[in-house]
N, C-alpha and C positions, 0 to 999 in steps of 0.2 A: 504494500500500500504506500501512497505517496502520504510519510509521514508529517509533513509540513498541513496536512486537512485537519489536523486534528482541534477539534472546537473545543473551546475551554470555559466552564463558569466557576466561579467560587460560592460551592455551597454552605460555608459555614467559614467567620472570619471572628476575630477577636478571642481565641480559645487560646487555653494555658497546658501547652504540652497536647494537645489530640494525639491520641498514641494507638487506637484501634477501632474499626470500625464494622459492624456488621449487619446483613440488610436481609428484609422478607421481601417477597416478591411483589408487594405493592407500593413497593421503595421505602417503607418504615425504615430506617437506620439507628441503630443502636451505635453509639460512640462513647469512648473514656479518653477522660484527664487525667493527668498521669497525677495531678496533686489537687483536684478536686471531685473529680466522683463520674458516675454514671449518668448519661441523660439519654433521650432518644429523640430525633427529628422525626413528624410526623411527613406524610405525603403534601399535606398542604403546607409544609414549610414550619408547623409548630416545634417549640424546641420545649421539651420537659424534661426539667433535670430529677432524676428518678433517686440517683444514693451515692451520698458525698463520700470523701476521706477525712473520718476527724467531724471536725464542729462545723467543716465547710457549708454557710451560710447559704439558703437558696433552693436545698434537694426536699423534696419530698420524706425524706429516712435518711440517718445515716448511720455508719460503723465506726462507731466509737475508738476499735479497736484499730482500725486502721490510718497508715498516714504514709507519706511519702517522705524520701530520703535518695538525695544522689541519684541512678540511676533505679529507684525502687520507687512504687507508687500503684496505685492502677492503670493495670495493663490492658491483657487482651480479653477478647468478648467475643462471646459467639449464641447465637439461637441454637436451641435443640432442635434436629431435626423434623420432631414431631411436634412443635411448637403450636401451632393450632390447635389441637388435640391439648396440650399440657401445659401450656402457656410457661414453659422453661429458659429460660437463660443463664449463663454463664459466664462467671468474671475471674480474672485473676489479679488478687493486689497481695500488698503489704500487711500484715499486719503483726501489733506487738500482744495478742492477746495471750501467746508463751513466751517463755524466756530461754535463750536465746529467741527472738523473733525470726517468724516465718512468710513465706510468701503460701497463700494461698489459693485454690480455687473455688469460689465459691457458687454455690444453685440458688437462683432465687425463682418464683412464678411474679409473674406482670399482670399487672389486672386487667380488664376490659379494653379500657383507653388511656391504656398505655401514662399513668398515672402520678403511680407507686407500684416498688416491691415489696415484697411480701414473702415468709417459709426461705429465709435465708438457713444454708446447708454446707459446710464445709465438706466436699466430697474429696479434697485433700490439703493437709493443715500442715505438711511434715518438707516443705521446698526450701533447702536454706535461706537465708540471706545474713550480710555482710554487715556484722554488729558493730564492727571498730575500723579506725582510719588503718591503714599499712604504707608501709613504704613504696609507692609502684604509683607509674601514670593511673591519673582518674581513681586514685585509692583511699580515698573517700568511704565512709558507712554505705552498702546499698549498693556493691559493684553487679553487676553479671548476674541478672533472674531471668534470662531468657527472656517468655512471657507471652507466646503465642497461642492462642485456643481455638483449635480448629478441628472439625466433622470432617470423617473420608465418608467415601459413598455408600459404606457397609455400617452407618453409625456411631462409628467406632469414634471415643474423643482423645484427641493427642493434646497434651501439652508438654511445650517446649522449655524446660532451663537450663541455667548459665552455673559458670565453679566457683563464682563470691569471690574471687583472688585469693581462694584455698588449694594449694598443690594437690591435698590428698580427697578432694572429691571426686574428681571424672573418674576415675577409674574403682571409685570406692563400690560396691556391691549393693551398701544399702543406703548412702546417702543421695538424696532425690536431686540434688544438683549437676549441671553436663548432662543431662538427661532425654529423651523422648519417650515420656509415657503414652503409654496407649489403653487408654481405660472403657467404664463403661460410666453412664451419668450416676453412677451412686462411689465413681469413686473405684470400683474395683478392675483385678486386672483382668484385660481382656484374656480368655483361656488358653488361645493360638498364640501367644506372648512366648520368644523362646531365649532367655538369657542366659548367658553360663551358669554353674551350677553355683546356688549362693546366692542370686542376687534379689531384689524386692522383683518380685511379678510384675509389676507394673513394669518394669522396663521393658520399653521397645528399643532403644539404643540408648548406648554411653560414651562415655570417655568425647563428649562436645564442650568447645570453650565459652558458646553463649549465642545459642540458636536464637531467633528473632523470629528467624521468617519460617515457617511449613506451608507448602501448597503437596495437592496430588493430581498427577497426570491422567488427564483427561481419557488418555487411552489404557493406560496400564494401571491406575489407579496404584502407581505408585509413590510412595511419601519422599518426600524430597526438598531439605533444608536448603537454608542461606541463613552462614553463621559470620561475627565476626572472626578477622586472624589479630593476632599480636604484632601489629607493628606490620606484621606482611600476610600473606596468603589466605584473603578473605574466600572462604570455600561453597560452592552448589555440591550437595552431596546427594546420590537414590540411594535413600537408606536398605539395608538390609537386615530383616528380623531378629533381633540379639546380635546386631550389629557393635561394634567398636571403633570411634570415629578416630580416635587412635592420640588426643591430645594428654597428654600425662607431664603438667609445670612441675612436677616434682623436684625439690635437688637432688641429688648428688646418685644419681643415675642418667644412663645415657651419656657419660663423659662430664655430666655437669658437677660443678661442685655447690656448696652454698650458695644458694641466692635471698635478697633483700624479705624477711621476714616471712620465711620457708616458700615461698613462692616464687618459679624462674618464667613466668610467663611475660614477660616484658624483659629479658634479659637475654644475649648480653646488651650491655649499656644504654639500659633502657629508656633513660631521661632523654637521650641523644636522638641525630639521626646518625644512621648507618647504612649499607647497602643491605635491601632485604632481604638479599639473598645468603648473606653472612647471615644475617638473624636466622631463617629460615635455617639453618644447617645446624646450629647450634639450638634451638628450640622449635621444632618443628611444627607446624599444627595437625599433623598427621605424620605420626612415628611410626614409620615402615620397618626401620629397624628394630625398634622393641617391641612393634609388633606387626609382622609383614602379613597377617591375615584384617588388618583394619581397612574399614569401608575406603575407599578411593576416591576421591572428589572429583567431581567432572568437569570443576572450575576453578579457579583459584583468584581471579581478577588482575588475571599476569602479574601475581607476584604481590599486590601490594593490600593494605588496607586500607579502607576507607570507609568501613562502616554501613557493610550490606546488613540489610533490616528485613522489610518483609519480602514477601513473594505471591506470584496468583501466575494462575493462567488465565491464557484472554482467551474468550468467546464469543463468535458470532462470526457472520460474513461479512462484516462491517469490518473486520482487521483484516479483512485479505490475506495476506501471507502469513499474517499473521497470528491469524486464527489457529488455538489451543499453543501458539507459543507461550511461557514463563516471561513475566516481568518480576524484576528486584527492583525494590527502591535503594538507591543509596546513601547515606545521611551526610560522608563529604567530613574528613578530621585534618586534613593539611600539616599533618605531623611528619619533622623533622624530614623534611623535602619532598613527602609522599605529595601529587595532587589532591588537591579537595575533592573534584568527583561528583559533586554533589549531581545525581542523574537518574532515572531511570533506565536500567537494562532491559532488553529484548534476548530472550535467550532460547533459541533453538535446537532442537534434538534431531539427533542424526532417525533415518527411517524405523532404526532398527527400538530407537527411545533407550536408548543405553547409553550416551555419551552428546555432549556438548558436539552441533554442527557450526551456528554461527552464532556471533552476540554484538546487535548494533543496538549503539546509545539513542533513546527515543528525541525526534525534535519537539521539543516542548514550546507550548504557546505561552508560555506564565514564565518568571524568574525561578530558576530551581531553590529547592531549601535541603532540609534537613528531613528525607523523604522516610519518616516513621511504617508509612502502612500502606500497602498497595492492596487494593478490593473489589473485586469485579459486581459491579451491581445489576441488578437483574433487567437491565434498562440496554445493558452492553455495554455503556460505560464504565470507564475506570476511575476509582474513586482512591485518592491519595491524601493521605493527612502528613504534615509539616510541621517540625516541634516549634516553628514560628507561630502557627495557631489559627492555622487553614489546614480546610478540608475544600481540596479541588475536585472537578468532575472532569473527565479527559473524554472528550464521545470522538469517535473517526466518521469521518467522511465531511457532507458540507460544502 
């Protein structure tokens, strides 16, 4: 398709952090603030803010228990399948209602019109997060929760997190962080769930640095992240069931020795810049060597980082070639000589759907930002939220 068609409106402007968005087929959208709560746009354009974080002034409800911190807040959101029928939805934030604090996913039902929630349900309470500052870029309370909640076509619910700048989660067994769980709505593991032996059931893959994005392939229905890299090799991965994404910051393995408060994932020299490929050899984001049966990325963003987020595929005949290709948002860090980046990808699979054919950066009608959430709405538009505090609409043609 001649990418220059593509019409652009701003459906939503003046928001703090929009971090995820999710849509029924009469265009109702469901959206979260990463540091004030839950609301939903109606079809005529109504905006009702449904359940804050904290005391946030304005929602209908709110949870006491939760709050935001650094990269920690409410995140992603998704409708239940069966939503008509159960009137279900699905959040993932922060909260401090245990100690150490968790991130987790929460069930609520939605009333009539779309109002208030209601039968709020912790279907899982146990996702770390990141209680203390450390020494490491972005090391801050609140690193790396993933935070993606997404439906595959078998109703199965994934969610995606991140290792809190903890060396010994990804590869830990039972710790829920580095994670792709695959559950059912009450929380438990899917049965067809196949992990090494040891690990919580709910694992669908491990050993990830801080998934963002999961979409599934239109034709193969299979799961397939966009995670960030450290400094370099931001990766598109097709997962495979009790898969091993192969990231392991640990010290003094692998050639490594100590690293800055047990954690080597920004190292070596990690304040600095360096060439990424140095970094990469010395910290890799997929250890072939320690472990040469881990999943294989089928992208890597030539080498660098820059802050791949979410993912979707596009549909309809309205994208022409592009029809049931993958888009990434990417959020753009211009760190220590990397490009900013800030862009949308087009990402194309060879015939066989096994491997990266092409990937051309989308021309956008808008200034790009800090691309949090790509979401295909049931309209054939692509809907993108901006931690600037817009939610665009992308339509092709025109």
């Amino acid at each position: 398709m001649n990418t220059t068609s593509l019409q652009h409106e701003v459906v939503l402007e003046g928001l703090e952090n929009p971090w995820d968005m999710a849509f029924l087929d009469d265009g109702t959208m469901l959206f979260t603030e990463k540091c004030r709560g839950l609301s939903v746009r109606m079809p005529d354009g109504t905006v009702n803010a449904l359940y804050g974080v904290g005391e946030t002034d304005g929602f209908a409800g709110n949870g006491a228990d939760l709050f935001c911190e650094g990269q920690a807040g409410m995140m992603g959101v998704a409708f239940d399948p069966e939503f008509e029928a159960n009137r279900r939805i699905y959040v993932y934030s922060t909260s401090n209602m245990s100690d150490p604090h968790t991130n987790r996913l929460m069930r609520f039902t939605v009333n009539d019109d779309f109002t208030a929630v209601a039968d709020r349900t912790d279907i899982v309470d146990d996702v770390p997060y990141k209680m203390a500052a450390s020494d490491h870029p972005f090391g801050g309370p609140g690193a790396h929760n993933g935070g993606r909640v997404r439906f595959d076509a078998n109703g199965h619910l994934f969610l995606t997190t991140g290792d809190t700048h903890n060396g010994e989660v990804p590869q830990s067994p039972t710790m829920m962080g580095s994670k792709v769980l695959r559950i059912d709505t009450d929380g438990n593991a899917i049965a067809e769930n196949s992990p090494p032996d040891g690990f919580d059931p709910r694992t669908y893959t491990y050993g990830h640095r801080n998934v963002q994005g999961i979409a599934f392939h239109p034709e193969t229905g299979a799961a397939i992240t966009a995670e960030h890299g450290p400094w370099h090799s931001d990766e598109i991965t097709i997962l495979e069931n009790g898969g091993n994404a192969g990231w392991d910051p640990r010290p003094n393995m692998a050639g490594r020795g100590d690293c800055p408060d047990g954690y080597c994932g920004y190292s070596p020299n990690q304040e600095g810049g360096m060439n990424r490929y140095e970094r990469a050899a010395f910290m890799p984001m997929t250890d072939f060597d320690t472990y040469p049966d881990a999943m294989p990325p089928v992208w890597n963003n030539n080498g660098w980082s820059q802050g791949t987020s979410s993912a979707a595929f596009l549909e309809g005949d309205a994208w022409g070639d592009w029809d049931g290709a993958m888009v990434v948002g990417i959020m753009g860090i211009g760190f220590g000589g990397t490009p900013i980046g800030q862009r949308i990808d087009v990402i194309q699979f060879n015939a066989d759907n096994t491997d990266v054919e092409d990937v051309t950066e989308m021309t956008l009608p808008m200034e790009p930002g800090r691309f949090r959430s790509v979401v295909m709405g049931p309209d054939g538009s692509l809907y993108t939220a901006v931690d600037e505090g817009m939610i665009h609409k992308l339509t092709p043609g025109g």
